[in-house]
C-alpha positions as CSV (number, residue, x, y, z in Angstrom):
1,X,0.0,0.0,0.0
2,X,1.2,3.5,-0.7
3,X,2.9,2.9,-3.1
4,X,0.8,1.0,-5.7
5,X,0.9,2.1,-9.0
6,X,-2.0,3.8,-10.6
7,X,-4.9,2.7,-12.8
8,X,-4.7,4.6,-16.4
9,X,-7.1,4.7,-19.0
10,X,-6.5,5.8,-22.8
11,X,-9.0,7.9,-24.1
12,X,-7.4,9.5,-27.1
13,X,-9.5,9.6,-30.3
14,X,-13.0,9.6,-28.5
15,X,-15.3,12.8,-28.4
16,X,-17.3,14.3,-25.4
17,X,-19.0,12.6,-23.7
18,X,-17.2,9.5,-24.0
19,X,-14.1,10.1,-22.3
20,X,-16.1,11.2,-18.9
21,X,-18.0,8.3,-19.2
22,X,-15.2,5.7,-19.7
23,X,-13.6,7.6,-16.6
24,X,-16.9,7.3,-14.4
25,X,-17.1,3.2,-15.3
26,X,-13.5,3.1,-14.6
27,X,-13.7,4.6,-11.2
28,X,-16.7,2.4,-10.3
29,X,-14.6,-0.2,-10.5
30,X,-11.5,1.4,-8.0
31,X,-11.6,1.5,-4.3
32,X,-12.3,4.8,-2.3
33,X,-8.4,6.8,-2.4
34,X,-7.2,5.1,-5.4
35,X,-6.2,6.9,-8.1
36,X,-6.8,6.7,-12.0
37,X,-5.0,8.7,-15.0
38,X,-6.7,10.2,-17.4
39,X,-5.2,10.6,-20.7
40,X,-8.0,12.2,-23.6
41,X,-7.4,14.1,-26.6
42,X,-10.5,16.2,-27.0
43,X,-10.4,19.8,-25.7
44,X,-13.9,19.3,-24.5
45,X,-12.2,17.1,-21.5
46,X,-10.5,20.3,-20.2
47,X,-14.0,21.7,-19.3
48,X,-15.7,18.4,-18.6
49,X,-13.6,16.1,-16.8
50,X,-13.1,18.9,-13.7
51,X,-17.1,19.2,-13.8
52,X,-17.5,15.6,-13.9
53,X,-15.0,15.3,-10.7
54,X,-16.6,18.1,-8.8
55,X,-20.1,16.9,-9.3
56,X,-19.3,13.0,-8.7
57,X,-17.0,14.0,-5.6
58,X,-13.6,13.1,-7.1
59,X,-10.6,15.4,-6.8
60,X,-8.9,16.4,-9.6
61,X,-5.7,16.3,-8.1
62,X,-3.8,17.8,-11.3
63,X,-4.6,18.1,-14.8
64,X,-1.9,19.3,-17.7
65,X,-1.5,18.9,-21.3
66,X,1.7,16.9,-22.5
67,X,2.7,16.3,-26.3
68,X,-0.7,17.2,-27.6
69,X,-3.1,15.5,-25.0
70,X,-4.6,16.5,-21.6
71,X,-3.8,14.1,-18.4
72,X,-6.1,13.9,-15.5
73,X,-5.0,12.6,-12.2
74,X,-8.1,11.4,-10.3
75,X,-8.6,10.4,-6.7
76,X,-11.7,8.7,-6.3
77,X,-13.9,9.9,-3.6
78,X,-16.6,8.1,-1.2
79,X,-18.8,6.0,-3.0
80,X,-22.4,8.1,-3.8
């Protein structure tokens, strides 16, 4: 524990609103704490995957863009 590596999920290539919902079914599946990466290609995610965090109770704990795509780190919250 503490230093398990985190789950990722590719999302390149897919348009809004696909990339949030790959990353909700993905988180469904990870414990409270743990932590998923986001990598998406669609400017759309910039706006949506914060929203998507904030309303579902996840924290965004960074978001950046690196060689052309946008990367989320995600810490899933308590279970609604």
């Amino acid at each position: 524990m503490g230093n398990e590596k985190p789950d990722t999920l590719d999302v390149t290539g897919l348009l809004c609103p696909l990339p949030v919902l790959r990353a909700r079914r993905k988180l469904d599946s990870l414990n409270q704490g743990d932590t998923l990466i986001v990598t998406a290609s669609d400017p759309v995610s910039v706006q949506d995957m914060p929203a998507f965090c904030t309303m579902a109770g996840h924290k965004l704990v960074i978001a950046y863009e690196a060689g052309g795509a946008f990367v989320f780190e995600i810490q899933k919250g308590a279970a609604n």
